[in-house]
C-alpha positions as CSV (number, residue, x, y, z in Angstrom):
1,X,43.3,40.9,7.7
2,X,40.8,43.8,7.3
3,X,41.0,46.8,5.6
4,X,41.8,50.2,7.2
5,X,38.8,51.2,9.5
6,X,39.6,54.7,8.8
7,X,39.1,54.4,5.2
8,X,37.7,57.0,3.2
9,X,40.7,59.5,2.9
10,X,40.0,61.2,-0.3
11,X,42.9,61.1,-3.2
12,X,42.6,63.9,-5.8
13,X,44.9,62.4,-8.2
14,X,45.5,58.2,-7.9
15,X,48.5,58.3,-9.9
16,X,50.2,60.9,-8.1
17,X,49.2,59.0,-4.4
18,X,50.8,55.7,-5.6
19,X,54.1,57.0,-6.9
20,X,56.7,55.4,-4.7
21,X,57.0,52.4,-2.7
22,X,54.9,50.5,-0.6
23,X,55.2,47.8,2.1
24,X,52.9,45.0,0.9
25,X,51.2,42.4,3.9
26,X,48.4,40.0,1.7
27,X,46.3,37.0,2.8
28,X,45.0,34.5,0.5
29,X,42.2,32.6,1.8
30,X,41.0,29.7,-0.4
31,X,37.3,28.7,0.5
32,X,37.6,26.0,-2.5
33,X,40.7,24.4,-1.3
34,X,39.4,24.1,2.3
35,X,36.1,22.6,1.7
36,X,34.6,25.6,3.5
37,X,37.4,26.5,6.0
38,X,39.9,28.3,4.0
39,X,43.4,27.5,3.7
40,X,45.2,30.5,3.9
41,X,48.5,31.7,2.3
42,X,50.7,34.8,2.7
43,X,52.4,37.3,0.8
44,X,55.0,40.0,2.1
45,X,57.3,42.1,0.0
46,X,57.2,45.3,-2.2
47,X,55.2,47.3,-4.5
48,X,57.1,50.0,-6.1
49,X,55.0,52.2,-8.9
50,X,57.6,54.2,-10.8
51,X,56.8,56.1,-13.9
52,X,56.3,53.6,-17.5
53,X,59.3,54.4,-20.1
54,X,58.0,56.4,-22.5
55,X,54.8,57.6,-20.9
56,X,54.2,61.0,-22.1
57,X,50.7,61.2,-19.9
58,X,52.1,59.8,-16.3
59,X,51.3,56.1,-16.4
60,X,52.8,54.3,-13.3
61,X,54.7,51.0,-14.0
62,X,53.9,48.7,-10.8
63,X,55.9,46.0,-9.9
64,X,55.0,43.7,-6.5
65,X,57.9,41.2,-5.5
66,X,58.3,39.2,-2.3
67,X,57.3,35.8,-0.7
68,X,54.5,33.9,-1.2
69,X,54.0,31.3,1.9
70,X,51.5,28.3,1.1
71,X,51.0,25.2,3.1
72,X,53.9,26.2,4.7
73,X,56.2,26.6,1.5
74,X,57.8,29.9,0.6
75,X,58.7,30.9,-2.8
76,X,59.7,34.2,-4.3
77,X,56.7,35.8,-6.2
78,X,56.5,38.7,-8.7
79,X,53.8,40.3,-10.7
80,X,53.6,43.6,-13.0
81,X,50.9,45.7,-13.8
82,X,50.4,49.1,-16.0
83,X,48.7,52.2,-14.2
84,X,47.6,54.7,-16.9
85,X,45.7,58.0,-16.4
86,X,42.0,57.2,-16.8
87,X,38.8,58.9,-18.5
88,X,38.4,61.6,-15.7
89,X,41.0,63.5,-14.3
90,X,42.7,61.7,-11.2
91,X,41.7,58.4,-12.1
92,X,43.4,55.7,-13.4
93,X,42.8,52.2,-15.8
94,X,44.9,49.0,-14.3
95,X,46.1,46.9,-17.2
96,X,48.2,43.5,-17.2
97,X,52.4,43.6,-18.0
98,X,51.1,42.4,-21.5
99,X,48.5,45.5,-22.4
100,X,44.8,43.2,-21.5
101,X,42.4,45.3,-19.3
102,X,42.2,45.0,-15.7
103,X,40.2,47.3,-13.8
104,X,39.9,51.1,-13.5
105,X,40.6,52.9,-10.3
106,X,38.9,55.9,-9.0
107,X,40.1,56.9,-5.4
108,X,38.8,60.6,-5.2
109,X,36.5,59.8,-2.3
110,X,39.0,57.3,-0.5
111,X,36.8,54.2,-1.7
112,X,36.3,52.2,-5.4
113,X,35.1,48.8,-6.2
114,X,35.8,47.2,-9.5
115,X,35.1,44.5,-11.2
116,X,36.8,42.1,-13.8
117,X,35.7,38.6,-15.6
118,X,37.8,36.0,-15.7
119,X,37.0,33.2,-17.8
120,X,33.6,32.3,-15.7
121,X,35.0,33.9,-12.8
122,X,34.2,36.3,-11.8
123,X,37.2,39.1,-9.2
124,X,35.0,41.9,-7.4
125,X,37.8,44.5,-5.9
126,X,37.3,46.5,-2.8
127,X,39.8,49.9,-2.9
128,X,40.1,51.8,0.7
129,X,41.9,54.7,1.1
130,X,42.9,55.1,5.1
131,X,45.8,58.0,4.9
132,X,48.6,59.3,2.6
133,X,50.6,56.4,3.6
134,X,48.3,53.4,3.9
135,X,45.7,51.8,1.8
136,X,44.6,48.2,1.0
137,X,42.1,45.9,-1.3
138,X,40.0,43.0,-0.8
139,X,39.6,41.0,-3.9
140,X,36.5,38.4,-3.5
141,X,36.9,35.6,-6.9
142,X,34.0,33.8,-7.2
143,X,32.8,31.7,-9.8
144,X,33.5,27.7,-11.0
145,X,36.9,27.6,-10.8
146,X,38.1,29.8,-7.7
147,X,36.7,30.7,-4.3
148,X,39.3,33.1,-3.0
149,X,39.5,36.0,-0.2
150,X,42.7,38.2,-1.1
151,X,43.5,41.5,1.8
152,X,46.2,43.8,1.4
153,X,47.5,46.1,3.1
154,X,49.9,49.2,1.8
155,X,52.4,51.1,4.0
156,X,54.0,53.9,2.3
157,X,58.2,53.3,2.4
158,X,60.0,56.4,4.1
């Protein structure tokens, strides 16, 4: 799944774009798994941000839910994450349910890459912008434990 080939649609204010809910479409490819071909999962189901109880300064409170399909399996999946304002206006720092740093996001010219370590891997994150109602991500996890290819796609809910 690529990202948008229109990417590059500039976002003033990330907190602001995300607010809502979005249609989420993710491949997993496993290079690791597949001895070189990738085995390839997906998820589909919902991202809603809404705003964090008790967050005077606009944090978004993200929750993802849906179905994760693997080897031909489906189970329910869930995750959460914290979207707080960031160090320059418009942008934003990504931290897990439980406080830990993520990532920050800065989508003022439509594009960001971030990185975060994990353990001795190592996630590099690919942010496009394509539209005020579609985005996506490719995270590339490299590193002794995980050789992973994950694409989303957002679609904006009406």
């Amino acid at each position: 799944m690529p990202l948008p080939d229109d990417a590059g649609y500039a976002v003033p204010d990330v907190l602001a774009y995300l607010c809502g809910t979005w249609r989420v479409e993710r491949t997993v490819g496993d290079f690791a798994a597949g001895r070189g071909v990738p085995l390839e999962g997906r998820f589909t189901g919902v991202t809603r941000f809404t705003a964090l109880p008790g967050a005077d300064g606009g944090g978004l409170l993200h929750h993802e839910s849906g179905t994760f399909t693997w080897r031909g399996v489906a189970r329910p999946a869930e995750r959460t994450l914290r979207f707080l304002p960031g160090g320059a206006p418009g942008t934003a720092v990504v931290r897990f349910a439980d406080g830990r740093p993520f990532h920050d996001l800065d989508l003022r010219t439509g594009r960001h890459t971030a990185d975060h370590p994990c353990a001795a891997d190592l996630y590099r994150g690919e942010f496009t912008v394509a539209a005020e109602d579609r985005w996506g991500t490719r995270w590339r996890v490299r590193g002794p434990a995980k050789d992973l290819l994950l694409t989303t796609q957002y679609t904006r809910v009406a």
